[in-house]
C-alpha positions as CSV (number, residue, x, y, z in Angstrom):
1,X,50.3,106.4,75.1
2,X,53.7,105.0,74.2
3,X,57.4,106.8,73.4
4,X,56.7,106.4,69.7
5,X,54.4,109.2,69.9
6,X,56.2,111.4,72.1
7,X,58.9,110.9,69.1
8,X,56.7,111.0,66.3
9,X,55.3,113.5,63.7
10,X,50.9,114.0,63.5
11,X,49.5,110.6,62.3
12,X,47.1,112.6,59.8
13,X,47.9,116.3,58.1
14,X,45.8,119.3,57.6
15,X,45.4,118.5,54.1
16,X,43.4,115.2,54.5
17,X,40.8,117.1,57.1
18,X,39.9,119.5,54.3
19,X,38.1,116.6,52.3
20,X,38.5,114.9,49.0
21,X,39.8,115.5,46.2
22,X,38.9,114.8,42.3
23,X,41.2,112.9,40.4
24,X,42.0,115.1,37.3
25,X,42.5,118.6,38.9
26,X,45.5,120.2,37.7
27,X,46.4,121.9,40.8
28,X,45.5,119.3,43.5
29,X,47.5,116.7,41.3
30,X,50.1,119.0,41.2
31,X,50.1,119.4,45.0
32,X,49.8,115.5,45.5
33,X,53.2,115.8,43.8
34,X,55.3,118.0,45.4
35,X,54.1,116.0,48.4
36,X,55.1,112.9,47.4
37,X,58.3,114.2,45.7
38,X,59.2,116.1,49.8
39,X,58.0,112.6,51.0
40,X,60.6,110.6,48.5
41,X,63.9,113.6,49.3
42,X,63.8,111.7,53.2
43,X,62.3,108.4,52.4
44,X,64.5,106.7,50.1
45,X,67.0,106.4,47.3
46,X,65.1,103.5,45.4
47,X,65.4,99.9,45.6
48,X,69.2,100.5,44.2
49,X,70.1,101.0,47.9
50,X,70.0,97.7,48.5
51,X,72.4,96.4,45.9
52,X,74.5,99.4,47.0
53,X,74.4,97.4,50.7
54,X,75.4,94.4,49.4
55,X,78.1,95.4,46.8
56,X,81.5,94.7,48.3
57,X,80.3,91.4,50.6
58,X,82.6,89.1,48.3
59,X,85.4,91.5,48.9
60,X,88.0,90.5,51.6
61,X,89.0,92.2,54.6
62,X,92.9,91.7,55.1
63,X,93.2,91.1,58.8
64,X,95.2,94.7,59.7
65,X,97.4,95.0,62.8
66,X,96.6,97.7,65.6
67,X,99.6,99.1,66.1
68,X,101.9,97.9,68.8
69,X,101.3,99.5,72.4
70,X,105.3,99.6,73.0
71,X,105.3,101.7,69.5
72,X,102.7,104.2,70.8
73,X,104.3,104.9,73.9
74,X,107.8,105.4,72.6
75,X,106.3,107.9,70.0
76,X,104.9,109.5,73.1
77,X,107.6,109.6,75.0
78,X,109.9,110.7,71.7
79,X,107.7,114.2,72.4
80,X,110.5,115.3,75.6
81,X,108.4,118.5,76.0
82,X,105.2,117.3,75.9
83,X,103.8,117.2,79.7
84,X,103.2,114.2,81.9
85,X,99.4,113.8,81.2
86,X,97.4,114.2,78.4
87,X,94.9,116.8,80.1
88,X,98.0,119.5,80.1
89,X,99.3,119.9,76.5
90,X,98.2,119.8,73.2
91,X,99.2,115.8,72.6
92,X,98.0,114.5,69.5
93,X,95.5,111.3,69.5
94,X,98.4,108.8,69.2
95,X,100.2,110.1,72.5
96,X,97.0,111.0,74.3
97,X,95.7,106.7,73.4
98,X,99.3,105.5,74.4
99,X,99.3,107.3,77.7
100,X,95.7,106.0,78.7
101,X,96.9,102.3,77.7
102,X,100.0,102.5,79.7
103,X,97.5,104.0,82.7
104,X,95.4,100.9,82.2
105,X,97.9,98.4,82.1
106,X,98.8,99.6,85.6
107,X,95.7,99.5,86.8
108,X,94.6,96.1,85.6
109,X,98.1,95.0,86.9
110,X,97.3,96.0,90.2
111,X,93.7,94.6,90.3
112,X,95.2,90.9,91.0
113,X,92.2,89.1,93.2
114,X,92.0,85.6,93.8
115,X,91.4,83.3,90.9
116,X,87.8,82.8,90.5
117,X,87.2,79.5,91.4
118,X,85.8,78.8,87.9
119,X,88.6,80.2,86.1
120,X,90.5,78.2,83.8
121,X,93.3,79.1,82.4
122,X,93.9,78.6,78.6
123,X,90.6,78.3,77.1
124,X,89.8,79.7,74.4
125,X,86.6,82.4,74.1
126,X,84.2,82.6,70.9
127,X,81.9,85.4,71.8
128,X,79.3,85.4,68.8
129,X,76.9,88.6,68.6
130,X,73.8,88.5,66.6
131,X,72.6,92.2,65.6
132,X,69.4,92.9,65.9
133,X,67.6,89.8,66.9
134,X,65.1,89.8,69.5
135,X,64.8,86.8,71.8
136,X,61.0,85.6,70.9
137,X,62.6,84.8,66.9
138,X,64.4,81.7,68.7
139,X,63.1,78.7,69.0
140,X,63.9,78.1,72.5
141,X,62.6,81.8,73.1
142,X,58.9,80.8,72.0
143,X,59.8,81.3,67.9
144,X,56.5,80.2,66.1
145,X,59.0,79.5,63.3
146,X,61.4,76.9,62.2
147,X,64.0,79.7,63.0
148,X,67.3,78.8,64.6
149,X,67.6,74.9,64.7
150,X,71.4,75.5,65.3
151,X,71.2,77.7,68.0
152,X,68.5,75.8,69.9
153,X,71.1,72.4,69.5
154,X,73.0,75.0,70.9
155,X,71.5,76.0,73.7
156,X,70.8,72.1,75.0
157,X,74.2,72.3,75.4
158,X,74.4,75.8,77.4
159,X,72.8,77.6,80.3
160,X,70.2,79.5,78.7
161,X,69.2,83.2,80.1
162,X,65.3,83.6,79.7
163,X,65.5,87.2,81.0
164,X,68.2,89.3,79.7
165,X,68.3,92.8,78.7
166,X,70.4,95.0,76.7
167,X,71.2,98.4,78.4
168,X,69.9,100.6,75.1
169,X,67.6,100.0,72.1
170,X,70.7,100.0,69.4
171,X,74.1,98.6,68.8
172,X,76.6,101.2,69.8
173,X,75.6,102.2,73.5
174,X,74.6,98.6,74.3
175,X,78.1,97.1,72.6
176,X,79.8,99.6,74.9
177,X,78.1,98.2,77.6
178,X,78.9,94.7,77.0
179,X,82.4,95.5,76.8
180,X,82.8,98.4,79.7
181,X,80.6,96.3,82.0
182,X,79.5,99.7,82.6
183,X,75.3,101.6,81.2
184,X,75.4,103.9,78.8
185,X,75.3,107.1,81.0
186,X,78.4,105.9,82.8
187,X,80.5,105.3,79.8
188,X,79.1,108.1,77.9
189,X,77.7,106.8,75.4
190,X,73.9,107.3,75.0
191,X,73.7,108.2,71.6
192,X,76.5,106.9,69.8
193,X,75.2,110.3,67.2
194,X,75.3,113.6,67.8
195,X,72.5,115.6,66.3
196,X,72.0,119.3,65.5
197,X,68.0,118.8,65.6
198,X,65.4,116.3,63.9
199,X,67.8,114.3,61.5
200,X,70.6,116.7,61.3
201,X,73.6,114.1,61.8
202,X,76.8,115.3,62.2
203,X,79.0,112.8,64.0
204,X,79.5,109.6,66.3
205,X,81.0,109.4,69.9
206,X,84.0,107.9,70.9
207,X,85.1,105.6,73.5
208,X,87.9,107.5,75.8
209,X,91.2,106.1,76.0
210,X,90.8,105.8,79.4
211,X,87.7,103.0,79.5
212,X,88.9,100.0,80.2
213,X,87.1,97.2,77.9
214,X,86.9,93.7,78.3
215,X,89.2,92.9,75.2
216,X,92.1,94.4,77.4
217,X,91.9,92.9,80.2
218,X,92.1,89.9,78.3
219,X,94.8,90.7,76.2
220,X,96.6,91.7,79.5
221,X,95.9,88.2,80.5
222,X,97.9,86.8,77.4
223,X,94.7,86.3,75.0
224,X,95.5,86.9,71.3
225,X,92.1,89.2,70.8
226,X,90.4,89.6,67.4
227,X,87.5,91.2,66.2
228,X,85.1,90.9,63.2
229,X,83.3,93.3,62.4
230,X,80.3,94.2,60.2
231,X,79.0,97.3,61.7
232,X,80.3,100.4,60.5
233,X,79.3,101.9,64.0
234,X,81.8,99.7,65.7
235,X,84.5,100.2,63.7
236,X,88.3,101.7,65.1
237,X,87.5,105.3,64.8
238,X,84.9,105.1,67.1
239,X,87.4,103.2,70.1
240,X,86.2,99.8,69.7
241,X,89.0,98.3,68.6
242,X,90.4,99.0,72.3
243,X,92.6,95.3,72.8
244,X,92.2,94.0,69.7
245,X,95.5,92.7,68.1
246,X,93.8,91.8,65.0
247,X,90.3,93.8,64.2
248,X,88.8,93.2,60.6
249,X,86.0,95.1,58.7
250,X,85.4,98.9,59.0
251,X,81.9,99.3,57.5
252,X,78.4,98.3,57.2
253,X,78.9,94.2,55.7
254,X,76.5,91.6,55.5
255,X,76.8,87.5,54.8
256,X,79.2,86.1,53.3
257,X,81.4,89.1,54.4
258,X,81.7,87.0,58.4
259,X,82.4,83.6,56.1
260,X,85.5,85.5,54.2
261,X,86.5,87.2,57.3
262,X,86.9,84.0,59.4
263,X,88.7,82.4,56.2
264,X,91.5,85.3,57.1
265,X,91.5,84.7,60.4
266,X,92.2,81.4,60.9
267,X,95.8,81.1,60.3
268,X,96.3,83.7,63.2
269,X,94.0,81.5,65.6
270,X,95.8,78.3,64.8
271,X,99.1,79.8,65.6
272,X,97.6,81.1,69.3
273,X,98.1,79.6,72.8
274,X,94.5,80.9,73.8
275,X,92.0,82.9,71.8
276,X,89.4,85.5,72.5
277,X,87.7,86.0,69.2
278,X,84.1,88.7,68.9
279,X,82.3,87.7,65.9
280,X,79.5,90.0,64.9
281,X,76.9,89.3,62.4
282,X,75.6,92.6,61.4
283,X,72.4,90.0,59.4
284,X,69.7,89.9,60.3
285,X,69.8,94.0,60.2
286,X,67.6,95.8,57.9
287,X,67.2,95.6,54.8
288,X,65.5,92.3,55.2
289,X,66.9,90.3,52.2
290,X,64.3,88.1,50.9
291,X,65.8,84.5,51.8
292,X,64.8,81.9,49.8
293,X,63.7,79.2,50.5
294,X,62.2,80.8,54.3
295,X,60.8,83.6,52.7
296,X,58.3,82.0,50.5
297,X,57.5,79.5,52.7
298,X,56.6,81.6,55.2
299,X,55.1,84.8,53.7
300,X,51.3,84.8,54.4
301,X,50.8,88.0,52.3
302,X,50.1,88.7,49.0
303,X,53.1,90.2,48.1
304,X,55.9,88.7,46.6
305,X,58.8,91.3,46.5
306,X,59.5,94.5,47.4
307,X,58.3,95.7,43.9
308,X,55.2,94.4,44.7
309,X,55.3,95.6,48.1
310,X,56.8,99.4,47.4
311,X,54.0,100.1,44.5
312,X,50.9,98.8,46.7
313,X,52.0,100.9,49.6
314,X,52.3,104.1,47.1
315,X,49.0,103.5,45.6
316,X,47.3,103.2,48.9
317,X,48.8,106.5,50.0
318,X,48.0,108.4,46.8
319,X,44.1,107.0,47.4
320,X,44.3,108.0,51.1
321,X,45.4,111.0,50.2
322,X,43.2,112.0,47.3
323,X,40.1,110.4,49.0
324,X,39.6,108.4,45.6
325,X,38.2,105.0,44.8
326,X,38.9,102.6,41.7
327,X,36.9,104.4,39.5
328,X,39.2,107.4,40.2
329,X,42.3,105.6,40.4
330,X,41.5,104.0,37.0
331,X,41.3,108.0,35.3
332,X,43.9,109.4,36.7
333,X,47.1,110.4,34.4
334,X,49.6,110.5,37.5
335,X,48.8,106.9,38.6
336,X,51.9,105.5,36.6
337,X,54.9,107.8,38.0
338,X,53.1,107.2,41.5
339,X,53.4,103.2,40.9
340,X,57.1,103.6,39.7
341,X,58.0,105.7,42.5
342,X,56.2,103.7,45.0
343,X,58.8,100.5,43.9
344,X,61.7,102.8,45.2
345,X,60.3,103.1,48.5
346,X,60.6,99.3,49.8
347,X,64.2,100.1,50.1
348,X,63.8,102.9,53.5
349,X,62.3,101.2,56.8
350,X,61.4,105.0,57.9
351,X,59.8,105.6,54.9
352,X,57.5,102.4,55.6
353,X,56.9,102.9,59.0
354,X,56.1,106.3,58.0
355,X,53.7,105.3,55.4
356,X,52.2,102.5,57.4
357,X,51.6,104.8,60.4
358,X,49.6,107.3,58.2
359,X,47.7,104.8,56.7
360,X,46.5,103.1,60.2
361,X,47.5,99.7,58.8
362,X,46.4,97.2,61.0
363,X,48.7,94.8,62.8
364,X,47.6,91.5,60.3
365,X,47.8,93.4,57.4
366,X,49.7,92.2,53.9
367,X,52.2,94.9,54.9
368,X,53.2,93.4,57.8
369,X,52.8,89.8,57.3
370,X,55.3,90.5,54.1
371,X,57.9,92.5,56.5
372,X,57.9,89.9,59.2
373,X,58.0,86.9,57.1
374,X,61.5,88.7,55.7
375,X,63.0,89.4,59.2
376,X,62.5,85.7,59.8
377,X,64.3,84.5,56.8
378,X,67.4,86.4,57.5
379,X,67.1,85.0,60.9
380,X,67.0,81.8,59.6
381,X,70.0,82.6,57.2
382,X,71.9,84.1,60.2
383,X,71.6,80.8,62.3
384,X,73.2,78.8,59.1
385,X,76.0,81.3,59.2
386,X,77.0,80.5,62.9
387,X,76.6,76.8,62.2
388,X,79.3,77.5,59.1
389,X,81.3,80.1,61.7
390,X,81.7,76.5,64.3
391,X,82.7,74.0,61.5
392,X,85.0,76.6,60.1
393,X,86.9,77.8,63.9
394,X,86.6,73.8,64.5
395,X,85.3,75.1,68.2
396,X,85.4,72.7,70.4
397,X,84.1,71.3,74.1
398,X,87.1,73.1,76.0
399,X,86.2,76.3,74.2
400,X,83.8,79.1,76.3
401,X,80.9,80.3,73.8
402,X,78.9,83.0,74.5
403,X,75.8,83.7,72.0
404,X,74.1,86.8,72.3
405,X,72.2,90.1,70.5
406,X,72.7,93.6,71.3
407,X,69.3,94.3,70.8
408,X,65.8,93.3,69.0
409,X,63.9,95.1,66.4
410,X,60.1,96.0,66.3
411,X,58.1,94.2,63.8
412,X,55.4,97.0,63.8
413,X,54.1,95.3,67.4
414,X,53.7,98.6,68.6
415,X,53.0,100.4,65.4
416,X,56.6,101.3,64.1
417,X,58.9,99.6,62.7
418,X,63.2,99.6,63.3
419,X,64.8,100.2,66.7
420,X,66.5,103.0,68.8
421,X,63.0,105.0,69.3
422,X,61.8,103.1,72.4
423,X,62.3,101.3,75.1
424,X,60.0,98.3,75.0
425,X,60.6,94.8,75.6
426,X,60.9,93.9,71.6
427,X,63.9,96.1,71.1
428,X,65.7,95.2,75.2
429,X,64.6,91.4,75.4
430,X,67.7,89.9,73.6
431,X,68.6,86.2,73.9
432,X,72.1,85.2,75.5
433,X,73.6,81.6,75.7
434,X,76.8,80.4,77.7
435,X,78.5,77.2,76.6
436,X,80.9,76.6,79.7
437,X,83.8,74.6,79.0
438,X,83.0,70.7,78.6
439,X,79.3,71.6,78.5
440,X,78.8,72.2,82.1
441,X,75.4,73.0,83.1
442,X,74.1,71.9,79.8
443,X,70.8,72.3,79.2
444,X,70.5,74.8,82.3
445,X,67.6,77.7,81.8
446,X,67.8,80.9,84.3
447,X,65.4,83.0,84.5
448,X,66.4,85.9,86.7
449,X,67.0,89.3,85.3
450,X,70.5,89.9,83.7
451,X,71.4,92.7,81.7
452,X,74.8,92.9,79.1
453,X,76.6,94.5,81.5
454,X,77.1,91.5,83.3
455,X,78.9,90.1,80.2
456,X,82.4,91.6,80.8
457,X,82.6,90.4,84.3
458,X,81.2,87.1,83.6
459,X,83.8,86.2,81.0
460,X,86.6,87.6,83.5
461,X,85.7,85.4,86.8
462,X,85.6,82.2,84.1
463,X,88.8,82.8,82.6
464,X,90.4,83.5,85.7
465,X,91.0,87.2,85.0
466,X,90.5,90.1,87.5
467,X,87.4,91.8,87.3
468,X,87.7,96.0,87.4
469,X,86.3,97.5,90.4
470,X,84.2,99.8,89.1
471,X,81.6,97.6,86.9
472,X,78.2,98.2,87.3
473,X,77.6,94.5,86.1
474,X,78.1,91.3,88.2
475,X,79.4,87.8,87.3
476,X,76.4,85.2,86.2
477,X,78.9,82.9,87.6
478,X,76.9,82.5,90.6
479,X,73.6,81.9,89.1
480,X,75.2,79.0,86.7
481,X,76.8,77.3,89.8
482,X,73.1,76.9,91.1
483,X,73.3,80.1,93.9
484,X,71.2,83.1,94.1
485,X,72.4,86.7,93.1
486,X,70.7,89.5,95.4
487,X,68.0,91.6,94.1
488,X,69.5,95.1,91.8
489,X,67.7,97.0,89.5
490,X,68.4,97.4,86.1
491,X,68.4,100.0,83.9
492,X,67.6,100.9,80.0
493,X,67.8,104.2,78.2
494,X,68.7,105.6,74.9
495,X,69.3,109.9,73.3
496,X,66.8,109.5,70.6
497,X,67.1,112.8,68.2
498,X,67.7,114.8,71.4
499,X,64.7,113.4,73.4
500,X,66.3,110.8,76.3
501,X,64.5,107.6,77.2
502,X,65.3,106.1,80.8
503,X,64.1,103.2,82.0
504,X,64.5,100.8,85.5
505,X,63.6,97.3,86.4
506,X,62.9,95.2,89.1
507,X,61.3,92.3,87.7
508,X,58.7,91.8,87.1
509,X,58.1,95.7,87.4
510,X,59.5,98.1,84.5
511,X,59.3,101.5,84.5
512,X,60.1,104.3,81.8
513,X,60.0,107.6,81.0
514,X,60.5,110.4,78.2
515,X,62.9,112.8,80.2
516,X,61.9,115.4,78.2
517,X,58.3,115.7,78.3
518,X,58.0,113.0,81.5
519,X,55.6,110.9,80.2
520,X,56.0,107.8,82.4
521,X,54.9,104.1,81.6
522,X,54.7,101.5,83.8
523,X,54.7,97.6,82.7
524,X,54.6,94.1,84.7
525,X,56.1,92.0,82.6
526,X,55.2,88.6,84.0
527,X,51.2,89.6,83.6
528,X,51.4,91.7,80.6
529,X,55.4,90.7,78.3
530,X,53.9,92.4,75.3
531,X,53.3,95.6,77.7
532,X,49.9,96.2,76.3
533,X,48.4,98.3,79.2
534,X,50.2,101.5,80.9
535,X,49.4,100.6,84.6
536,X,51.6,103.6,85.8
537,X,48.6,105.8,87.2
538,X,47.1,102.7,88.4
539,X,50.1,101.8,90.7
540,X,50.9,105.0,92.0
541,X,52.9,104.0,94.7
542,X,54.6,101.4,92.8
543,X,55.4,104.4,90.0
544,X,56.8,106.9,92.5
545,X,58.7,104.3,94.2
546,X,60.6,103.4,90.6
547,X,60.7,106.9,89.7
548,X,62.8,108.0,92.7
549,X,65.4,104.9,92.4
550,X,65.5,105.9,88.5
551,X,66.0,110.0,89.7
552,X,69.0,108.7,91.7
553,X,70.4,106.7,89.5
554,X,70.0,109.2,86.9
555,X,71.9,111.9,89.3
556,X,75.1,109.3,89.7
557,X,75.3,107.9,86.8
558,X,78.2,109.9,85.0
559,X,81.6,108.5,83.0
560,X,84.9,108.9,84.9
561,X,86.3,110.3,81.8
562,X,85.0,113.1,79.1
563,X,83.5,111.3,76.1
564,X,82.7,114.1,74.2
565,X,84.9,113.5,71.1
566,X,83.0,113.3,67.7
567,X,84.0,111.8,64.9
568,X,82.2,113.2,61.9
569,X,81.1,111.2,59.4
570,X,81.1,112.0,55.6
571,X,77.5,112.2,53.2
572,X,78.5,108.6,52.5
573,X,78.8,107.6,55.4
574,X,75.1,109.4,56.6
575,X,73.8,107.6,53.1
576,X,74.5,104.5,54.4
577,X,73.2,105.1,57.6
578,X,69.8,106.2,56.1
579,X,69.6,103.0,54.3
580,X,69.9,101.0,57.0
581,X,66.9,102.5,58.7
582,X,68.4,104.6,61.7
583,X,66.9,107.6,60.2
584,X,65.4,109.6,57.2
């Protein structure tokens, strides 16, 4: 047993356990109809969705200015009869931010530890995250592909993490993480959506004022900070624009939007003493583009586009459905409409996975051959991209580059397809590479267990920066520098549609369970990385000893601040989302 079916709806319905039925019948075609139309209202808005995606990439982003700190606080301070915190009046959301930053700056002002002793001051900080890519589609991962040729040049020029994972199975709680230094549960963020019941969306969380993120530290610390950004859930609203100077992009944009974006933001990086630039690559997100030439060199399927792919699936469904062979196919009147519609539904991941699941599609099936062969092209494209992003930022030996992904995707390894609906290894495995300065360590693999937590304090201690006190993550400064780190557990969890996931390990041993109905799995990963076999019952003492350390944790882990503004977003907005795969 696995989370997806503790999350899923019944593999098979009534209607199929009732028998066959005869091509031809008025009322039984009608019924496969109305199905099939009910199906279509969640799974998809055709194959138009993904031009919709794309339109807009040429368009470009001016580089907009936060607004001055000093401003904020002096429009705070204009309000004489406002109180002197923001949990005793009605302040409005620019008074309430500008009295949390002023708070902050004190504090990180007062946090004034020795400088690490592999701080150096003045260097610059590319920090380059890769949504959505799972550590075994790069080649120095294990990649059975021609993948990322750049990155692996790359990493024989870095210290290499073998064993990293992110803190949550999707972007917004896990890029919280990496900036807060802090798991989801502690900075509030478990969802990043709330949700009114199955697929009732109404809003997204947002960061307090009062989190302290690694961009302002380092602003503090006299960095010109700027963001790119291509995913709509990381965009200001949401409070993750926290010490950015300069933060570009406010929606969902794909390649060449990053190319245009760093075109922008050039002139204001050249004119810097020291840099600390976060370039995220929303590609290789669904929808999986077709990139030529990867794609058809390595599709293995039958299929050569998501026409193709989008009227097979439809056709196999109506026949599953019907109980009805070629003979039947070839006589019946609604075959047509069923093959157009079935091209519209390529464009929805859920409405795949959904398909797929129903169908019992085995794992080498055309299906999946076609799907993976496309997440591996836009890999592929993604790791030209970076190679453009270097030659363009001219980075050089002095500058600190830190590659990593916020977390993987499944490629129907465990029968599903997407991400945020589990907690296995191919969603929280996620590569990470460090380029010190001057290439130290080059070449250098580790393979103890780090999570993205340890990010924030890692970049800190190496540019010479104090470290906040309160960070559940440590500095990987140690490990680089050839010493050992003590043995910690860490932890994984995700809110998915109201049913929490949490999750501890202590490598090799990793331990989850749905909070809800506490189901409970139990993995070791250096025997079984695919986690293929559920050893929980037959480790029993191995299961209750994880289970109490995750209770405890569990009980403590809480944010120091409330987090439980929503932003609501608009029908459009929820459109998009549904496009991209997070939900039907």
């Amino acid at each position: 047993m696995n989370e997806q079916s503790a999350n899923t709806t019944s593999e098979k319905n009534d209607s199929k356990a009732q028998g066959p039925r005869r091509p031809g019948v008025a009322v039984a075609a009608t019924a496969v109809l109305v199905l099939i139309a009910a199906v279509i209202g969640w799974l998809v808005a055709g194959l138009s969705a993904q031009e919709e995606l794309a339109a807009g990439q040429n368009e470009r982003d001016t580089a907009e200015e936060l607004s001055p700190e000093m401003e904020l606080i002096e429009a705070a301070a204009v309000k004489k009869h406002r109180p002197a915190g923001p949990r005793r009046g009605k302040w409005g959301p620019a008074q309430k931010r500008a009295y949390w930053e002023m708070q902050k700056r004190k504090a990180i002002a007062a946090q004034t530890p020795p400088p690490a002793k592999a701080g150096e001051a003045g260097i610059n900080v590319a920090l380059i995250v890769l949504d959505t890519l799972r550590a075994d589609h790069v080649g120095v991962y294990g990649s059975k592909r021609d993948t990322t040729p750049f990155l692996d040049s790359l990493a024989r020029q870095s210290v290499t993490f073998t064993n990293v994972f992110s803190t949550a199975p999707w972007t917004v709680p896990a890029m919280f993480s990496m900036f807060t230094g802090l798991y989801p549960s502690e900075h509030g963020i478990t969802d990043g959506t709330m949700t009114g019941g199955h697929n009732k969306v109404v809003g997204q969380q947002v960061l307090p004022g009062e989190a302290v993120t690694l961009t302002e530290v380092m602003q503090q610390g006299g960095y010109t900070t700027l963001g790119i950004c291509t995913n709509y859930h990381l965009n200001k609203q949401f409070g993750f624009s926290q010490g950015f100077e300069h933060f570009i992009g406010d929606d969902f944009r794909f390649l060449p939007f990053p190319d245009i974006a760093i075109d922008a933001a050039l002139p204001r990086l050249r004119r810097a003493p020291k840099y600390f630039l976060w370039l995220h690559y929303l590609d290789p997100h669904f929808p999986f583009y077709l990139q030529s030439p990867w794609f058809g060199q390595w599709n293995e399927s039958k299929l050569h586009n998501y026409q193709d792919f989008g009227a097979r699936i439809m056709m196999d469904f109506y026949r599953d459905f019907n109980g009805i062979g070629d003979e039947g196919i070839a006589a019946d009147e609604h075959v047509e409409p069923i093959f157009k519609l079935g091209q519209a539904v390529a464009a929805n991941l859920p409405s795949v996975a959904w398909l797929m699941r129903r169908l019992e599609v085995p794992k080498d099936h055309d299906y999946v051959k076609f799907l993976q062969a496309a997440y591996a092209s836009n890999v592929r494209q993604t790791d030209e991209a970076v190679e453009r992003a270097f030659a363009k930022l001219g980075i050089d030996d002095e500058t600190l580059v830190i590659v990593v992904s916020d977390h993987g995707e499944e490629l129907y390894d465990n029968g599903w397809w997407g991400h945020r609906h589990t907690l296995r290894q191919n969603l929280i495995h996620v590569p990470m590479m460090i380029r010190l300065p001057k290439k130290k360590a080059a070449g250098k693999k580790i393979d103890s267990p780090v999570s993205l937590v340890d990010l924030m304090p890692t970049v800190l201690e190496l540019t010479g920066q104090p470290i906040p006190q309160n960070l559940s993550g440590k500095s990987l400064v140690p490990l680089m520098e050839g010493e050992a780190m003590d043995d910690r557990p860490l932890f994984v969890e995700t809110d998915y549609l109201g049913t929490p996931l949490r999750g501890i390990v202590e490598f090799p041993w990793k331990y989850m369970r749905n909070q809800k109905k506490g189901t409970e799995w139990l993995f070791h990963l250096g025997t079984d990385p695919l986690e293929e076999k559920n050893v929980a019952e037959d480790n029993a003492a191995k299961t209750a000893k994880l289970r109490k350390k995750l209770d405890e944790w569990v009980s403590t882990a809480k944010p120091d601040w409330d987090a439980r503004e929503i932003v609501p977003l608009s029908p459009a907005q929820l459109e998009k989302l549904k496009k991209l795969g997070y939900f039907h």
